[in-house]
N, C-alpha and C positions, 0 to 999 in steps of 0.2 A: 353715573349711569353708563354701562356698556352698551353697544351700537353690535349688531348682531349683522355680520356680513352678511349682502345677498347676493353677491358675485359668485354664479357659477362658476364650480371647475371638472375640469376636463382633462382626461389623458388621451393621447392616442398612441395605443401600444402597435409596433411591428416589430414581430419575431423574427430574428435569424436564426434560423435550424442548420446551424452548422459546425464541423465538427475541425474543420482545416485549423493548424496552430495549438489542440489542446492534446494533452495527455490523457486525459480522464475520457474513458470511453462513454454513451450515450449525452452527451450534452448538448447535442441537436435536436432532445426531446425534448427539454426545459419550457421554450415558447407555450408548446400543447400543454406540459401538465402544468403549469400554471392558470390556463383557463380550465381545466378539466380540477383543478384543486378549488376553484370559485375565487378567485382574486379579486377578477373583475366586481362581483357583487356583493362582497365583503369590503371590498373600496367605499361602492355606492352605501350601503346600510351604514358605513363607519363614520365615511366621511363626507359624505352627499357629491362623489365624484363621480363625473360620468365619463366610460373609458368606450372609446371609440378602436376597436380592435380590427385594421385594415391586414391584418393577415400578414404572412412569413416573407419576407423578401428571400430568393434563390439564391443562389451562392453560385449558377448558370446564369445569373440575369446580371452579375456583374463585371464590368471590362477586365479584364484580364490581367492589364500592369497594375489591379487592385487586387485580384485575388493571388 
């Protein structure tokens, strides 16, 4: 007899929309069209995960001997 987990799970996604180091033009948009494609709610129906989406971190918001 199998034991059917009740352990909630959880992602929390933050997007870096940023383009510094790549070759490939647009791939600062990825973050957006990945909730704009339904990830988040094909997660939850797929796999009963819940994504906690806190938004893009800047690429301005970082010190500087990092970017």
């Amino acid at each position: 007899m199998s034991k059917k987990s009740t352990t909630s799970k959880s992602v929390t996604y933050l997007g870096a929309a940023v383009h510094e180091g790549q070759s490939i033009k647009g791939v600062e948009k990825t973050p957006q069209i990945l909730r704009d494609a339904g990830l988040f709610d094909s997660l939850k129906k797929k796999f009963n995960v819940d994504v906690f989406d806190i938004g893009d971190v800047s690429i301005q918001s970082l010190p500087k001997e990092i970017v």
